[in-house]
C-alpha positions, 0 to 999 in steps of 0.5 A, a space after each residue: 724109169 717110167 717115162 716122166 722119170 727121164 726128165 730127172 736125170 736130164 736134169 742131174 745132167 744139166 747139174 752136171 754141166 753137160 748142157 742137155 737138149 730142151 726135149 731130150 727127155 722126150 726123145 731119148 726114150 724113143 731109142 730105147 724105152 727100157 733102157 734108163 735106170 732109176 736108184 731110189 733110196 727111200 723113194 727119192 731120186 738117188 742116181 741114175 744111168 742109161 743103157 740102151 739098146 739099139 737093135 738088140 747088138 748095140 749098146 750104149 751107156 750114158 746118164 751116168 750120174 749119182 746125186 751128190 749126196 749119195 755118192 760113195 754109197 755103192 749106188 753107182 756101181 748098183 747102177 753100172 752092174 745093173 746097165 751092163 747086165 741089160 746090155 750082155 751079149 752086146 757091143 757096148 759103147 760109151 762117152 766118158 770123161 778122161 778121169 774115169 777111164 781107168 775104170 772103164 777100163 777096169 770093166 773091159 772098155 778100150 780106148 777107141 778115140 778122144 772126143 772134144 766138145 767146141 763152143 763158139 757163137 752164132 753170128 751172121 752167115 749168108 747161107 743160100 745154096 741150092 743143095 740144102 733142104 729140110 729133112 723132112 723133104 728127103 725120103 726116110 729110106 735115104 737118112 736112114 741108108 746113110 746113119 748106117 754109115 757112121 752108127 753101128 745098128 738101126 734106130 729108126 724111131 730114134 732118128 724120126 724122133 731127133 729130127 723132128 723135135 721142137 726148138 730144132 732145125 733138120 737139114 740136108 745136103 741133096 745134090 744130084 739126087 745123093 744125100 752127100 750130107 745132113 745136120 741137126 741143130 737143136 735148143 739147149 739149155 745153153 745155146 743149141 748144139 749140132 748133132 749129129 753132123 755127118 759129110 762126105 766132104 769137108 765143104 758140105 759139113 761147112 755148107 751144112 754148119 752154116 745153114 744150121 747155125 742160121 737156122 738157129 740165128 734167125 729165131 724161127 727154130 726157138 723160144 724167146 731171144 734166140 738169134 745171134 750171138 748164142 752159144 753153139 756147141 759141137 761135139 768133134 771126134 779128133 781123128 777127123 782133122 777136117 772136124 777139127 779145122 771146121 770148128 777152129 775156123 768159126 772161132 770154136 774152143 775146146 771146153 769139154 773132152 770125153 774119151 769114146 771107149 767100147 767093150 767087145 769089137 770096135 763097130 765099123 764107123 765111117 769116122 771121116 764123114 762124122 762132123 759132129 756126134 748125135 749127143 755124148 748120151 746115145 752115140 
């Protein structure tokens, strides 16, 4: 894809109901510029597939999407086999929906985890704590040291882009001079998600949801009507309990559920410190 054409599958993706982020097709293609895929027929958007790569020994497969009418065509597994060629000699991860884990399965993927993705609404969170602070108040080198605790291979550019997107808040949690936690929160075409949100204690990812979450509510992150009582989503590993009993205690329910499968060996993951996943797409 050039990088106008993202835009298309980021909308076949809101077709599909995934709810993508407002910017997402600006941010995206820092991770990785070549990595999303077009299929044409006849010059028209067909289908679509992203497989990036993140310091050429990490992959990830996402926007896996053939338009409606041209589906059982063998356009998708055109895509698939393309994706997978650019990601060869690479640990390969992907996010995939339950039903099409036999045939993830068919091509090397083995199941590593379940994922769930909680809604609930934004309401009113009082929120003041000195530990909490801008990312952009924060030193790079500390984000960057601590992605490197819970994502397999560097993406610099891709974490200076996602934190410093429109329409989005950047938080961290400082305290003593250690990033013990940090959260982005970012406007969707529902609502907002947070994503990622990584904490080395369940009460700094509570600290940081709810810092987030206000920062969404009180409008000075998004357009429009933005403010309380809007959607929020978060996408949950279930091994981390802790995740888990964070998003039921606001009220959260599961509305969607992908299965995190990889093909070569599982990446070494600090899981108990993942909160919420950057984005189903990416990793």
């Amino acid at each position: 894809m050039h990088a106008d054409e993202v835009a298309l599958a980021i909308a076949a993706a809101a077709r599909e109901g995934w709810n993508p982020g407002l910017h997402d097709a600006r941010t995206f293609p820092v991770a990785d510029p070549d990595g999303f895929l077009i299929a044409e027929v006849e010059g028209g958007f067909a289908g679509c597939i992203s497989a990036v790569s993140c310091a050429g020994r990490f992959g990830f497969i996402g926007l896996y999407i053939v338009q409606p009418a041209f589906r059982g065509r063998g356009i998708g597994w055109q895509l698939w086999t393309q994706g997978m060629a650019r990601l060869q000699g690479q640990v390969v991860g992907l996010d995939g929906v339950p039903a099409q884990q036999d045939n993830y399965r068919k091509s090397g993927f083995v199941l590593a985890w379940r994922n769930a993705r909680y809604a609930g609404r934004l309401g009113r969170v009082a929120t003041k704590t000195p530990h909490v602070l801008p990312l952009t108040e924060l030193g790079f080198g500390q984000l960057a040291s601590d992605d490197a605790r819970v994502f397999p291979a560097p993406r610099e550019d891709f974490l200076r882009a996602w934190i410093a997107q429109p329409d989005a808040a950047a938080l961290g949690w400082l305290e003593d001079g250690v990033l013990r936690g940090w959260g982005v929160i970012r406007r969707c075409m529902e609502g907002w998600k947070i994503g990622p949100l990584n904490a080395d204690a369940p009460s700094v990812a509570e600290g940081l949801f709810d810092a987030l979450c206000a920062r969404a509510g009180e409008g000075d992150t998004g357009e429009g009507d933005a403010g309380e009582g809007d959607a929020v989503f978060l996408d949950v590993p279930l091994p981390n309990a802790s995740a888990v009993a964070l998003a039921e205690a606001h009220g959260m329910r599961v509305v969607f559920e992908t299965a995190r499968m990889y093909k070569g060996p599982p990446p070494a993951c600090e899981l108990q410190r993942v909160f919420g996943i950057t984005t189903f797409e990416l990793g």
